[in-house]
N, C-alpha and C positions, 0 to 999 in steps of 0.2 A: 351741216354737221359741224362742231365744235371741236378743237383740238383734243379737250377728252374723250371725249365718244370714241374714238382707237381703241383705249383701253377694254371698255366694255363691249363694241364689235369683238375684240378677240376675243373673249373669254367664251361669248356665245358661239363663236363659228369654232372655236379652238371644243367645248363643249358637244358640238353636233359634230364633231370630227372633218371636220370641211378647211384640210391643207389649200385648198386652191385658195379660198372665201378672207382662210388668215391672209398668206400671201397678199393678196391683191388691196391687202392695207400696206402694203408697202410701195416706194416708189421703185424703178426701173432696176436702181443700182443702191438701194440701199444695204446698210452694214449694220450688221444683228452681231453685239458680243456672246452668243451664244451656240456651241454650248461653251458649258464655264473654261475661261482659259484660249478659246479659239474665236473667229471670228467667220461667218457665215453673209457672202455677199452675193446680193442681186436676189432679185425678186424669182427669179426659176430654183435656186439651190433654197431659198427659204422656205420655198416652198415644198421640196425633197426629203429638208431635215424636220418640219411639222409633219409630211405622210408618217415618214417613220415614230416622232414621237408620239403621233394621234395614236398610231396602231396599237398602240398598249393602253387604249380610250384613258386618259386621265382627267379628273376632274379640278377645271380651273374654281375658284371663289372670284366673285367681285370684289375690286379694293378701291376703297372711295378716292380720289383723286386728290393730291395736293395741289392749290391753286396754281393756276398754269401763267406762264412768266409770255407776254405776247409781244414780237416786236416785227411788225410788218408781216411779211409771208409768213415769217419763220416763227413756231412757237416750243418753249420744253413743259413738256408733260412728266408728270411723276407718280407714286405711289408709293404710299408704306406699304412694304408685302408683310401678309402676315404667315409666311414660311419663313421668318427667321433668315432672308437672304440681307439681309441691311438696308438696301435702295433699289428702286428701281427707276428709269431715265429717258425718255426717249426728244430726240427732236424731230417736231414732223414739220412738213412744209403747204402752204395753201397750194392747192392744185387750181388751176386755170376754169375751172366748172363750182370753184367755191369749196370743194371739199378737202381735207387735209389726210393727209399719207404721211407714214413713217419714214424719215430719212438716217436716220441711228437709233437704235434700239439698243440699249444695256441691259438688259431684264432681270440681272443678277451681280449684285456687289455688293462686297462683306465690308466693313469699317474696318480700317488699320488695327492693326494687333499692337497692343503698346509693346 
């Protein structure tokens, strides 16, 4: 797996309403700035705060990836969303089996207000 393929994993598991499936794209103790304003740590409450927003089934879109910045384990992943949220940001890290997890997720940031 590729450090974008996160993205698109979620949309589909996020899509089929599978809170566990999101989750387990994240590592042990990762930190999701979401929802706006708070911040959501470790892979058990990530996966609490996705049952409850699956429960209202919404539907995600795919968002093409902006090239992803790679250095050693560590890579940042990104997206233009196109809900008007500004950016979105994540850092995920290679796991030990070659696959890559999310270790910070921003999934929503507006640009500065002049």
């Amino acid at each position: 797996m590729r450090p974008e393929d996160i993205t698109r994993l979620f949309v589909e598991r996020s899509n089929a309403g599978d809170a566990v499936g999101v989750a387990a794209l994240y590592e042990e103790n990762a930190v999701m700035a979401y929802p706006a304003g708070e911040t959501t740590v470790g892979r058990e409450a990530i996966r609490a705060l996705w049952e409850k927003v699956l429960a209202h089934a919404p539907r995600f879109t795919p968002e093409a990836p902006l090239p992803t910045l790679v250095s050693g384990d560590i890579a940042l992943t990104s997206t233009p969303p196109t809900d008007g949220t500004g950016a979105r940001a994540q850092v995920v890290r290679r796991q030990p089996d070659g696959s890559w997890l999310r270790l910070l997720d921003q999934p929503e940031f507006l640009p500065p207000r002049p």
